[in-house]
C-alpha positions in Angstrom: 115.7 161.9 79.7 112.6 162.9 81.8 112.6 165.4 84.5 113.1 163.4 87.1 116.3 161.8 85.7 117.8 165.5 84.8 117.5 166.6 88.5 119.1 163.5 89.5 122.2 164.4 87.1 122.5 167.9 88.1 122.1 166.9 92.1 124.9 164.3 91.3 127.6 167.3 89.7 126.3 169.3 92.5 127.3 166.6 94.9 130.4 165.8 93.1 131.4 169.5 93.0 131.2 170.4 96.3 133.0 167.1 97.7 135.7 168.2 95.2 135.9 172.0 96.3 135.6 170.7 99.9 138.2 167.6 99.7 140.8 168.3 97.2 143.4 166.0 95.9 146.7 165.9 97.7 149.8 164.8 96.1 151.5 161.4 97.2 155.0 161.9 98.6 157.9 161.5 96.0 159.6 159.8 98.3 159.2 156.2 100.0 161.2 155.9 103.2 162.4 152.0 104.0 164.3 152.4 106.7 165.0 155.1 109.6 166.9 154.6 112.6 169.1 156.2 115.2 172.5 155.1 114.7 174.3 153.1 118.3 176.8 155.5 119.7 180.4 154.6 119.0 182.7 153.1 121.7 183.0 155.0 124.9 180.0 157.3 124.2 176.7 157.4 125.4 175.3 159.6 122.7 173.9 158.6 119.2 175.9 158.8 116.0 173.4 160.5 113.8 170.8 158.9 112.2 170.6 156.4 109.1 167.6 157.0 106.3 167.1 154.5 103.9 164.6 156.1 100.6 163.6 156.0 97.2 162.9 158.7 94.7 159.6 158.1 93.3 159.6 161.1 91.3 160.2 161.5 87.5 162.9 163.6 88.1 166.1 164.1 89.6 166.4 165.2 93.3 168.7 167.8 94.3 167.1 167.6 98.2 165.2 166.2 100.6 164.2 167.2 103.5 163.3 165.1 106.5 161.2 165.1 109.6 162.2 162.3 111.9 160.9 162.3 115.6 163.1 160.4 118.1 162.1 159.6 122.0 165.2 159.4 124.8 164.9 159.1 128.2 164.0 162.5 129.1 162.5 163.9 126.2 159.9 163.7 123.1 162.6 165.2 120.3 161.5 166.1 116.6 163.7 167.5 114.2 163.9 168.0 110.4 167.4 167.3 108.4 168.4 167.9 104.5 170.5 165.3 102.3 171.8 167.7 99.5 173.0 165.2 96.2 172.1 164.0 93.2 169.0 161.8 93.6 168.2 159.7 90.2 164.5 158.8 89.6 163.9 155.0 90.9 167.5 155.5 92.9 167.4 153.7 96.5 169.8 156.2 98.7 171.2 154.7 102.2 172.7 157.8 104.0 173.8 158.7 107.3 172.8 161.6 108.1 174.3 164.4 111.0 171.1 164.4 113.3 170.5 163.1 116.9 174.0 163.1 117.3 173.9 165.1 120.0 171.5 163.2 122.6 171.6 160.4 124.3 170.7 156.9 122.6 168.0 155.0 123.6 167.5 152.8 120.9 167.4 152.6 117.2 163.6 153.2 116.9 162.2 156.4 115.9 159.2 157.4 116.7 158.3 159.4 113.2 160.0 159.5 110.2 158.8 161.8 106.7 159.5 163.5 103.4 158.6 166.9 104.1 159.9 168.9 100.9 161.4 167.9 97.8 163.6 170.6 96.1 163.7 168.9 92.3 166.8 169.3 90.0 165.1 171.5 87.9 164.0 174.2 90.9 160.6 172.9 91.7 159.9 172.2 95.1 157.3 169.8 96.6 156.0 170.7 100.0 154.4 168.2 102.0 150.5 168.9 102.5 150.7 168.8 106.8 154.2 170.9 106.9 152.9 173.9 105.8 
């Protein structure tokens, strides 16, 4: 290799290295989210009746946790929220639960205006922590 050619293959793993130390790798969630809406209040009630997640365990292991950050808009106000569903969540398992949150406002619609994983507490004890919650 001539001179020329080395200092092209050491300014490359320069390059390389400081992209890497400046944009490092972050993990993809363990958990796809199909489905999450605001469930319609029940008969005589204008308020919501918690809210409905629909999710898959992408991980390798079992879920004990999740944690969830789901935004939700009613007439008045711009609402975001995190909840936990506590079980037994087998890897490749689709889990469709209702969940205790936004019971307590005023429904305006199914819609919700964000909706993410934000920890995973694995069966084991290992926990992972979304990259932007923290």
């Amino acid at each position: 290799m001539n001179v020329f050619g080395r200092l092209s293959a050491a300014a490359l793993v320069t390059i390389a290295a400081a992209t890497a130390s400046i944009a490092p790798a972050q993990a993809a969630a363990p958990v796809l989210i199909k489905s999450c809406t605001v469930n319609k209040p029940k008969p005589m009630s204008h308020m919501a009746s918690g809210t409905n997640i629909v999710y898959v365990n992408l991980g390798k292991k079992t879920a004990a946790s999740v944690t969830f950050l789901v935004g939700y808009r009613n007439a008045s106000q711009h609402y975001l929220r995190r909840v936990q569903d506590v079980g037994s969540f087998a890897p490749g398992a689709t889990i469709n639960h209702n969940l205790s949150l936004y019971n307590d406002v005023t429904y305006s619609g199914a819609q919700t205006t964000q909706c993410a994983a934000v920890e995973v507490k694995w069966a084991g004890g290992t926990l992972w922590i979304a990259p932007s919650s923290h």
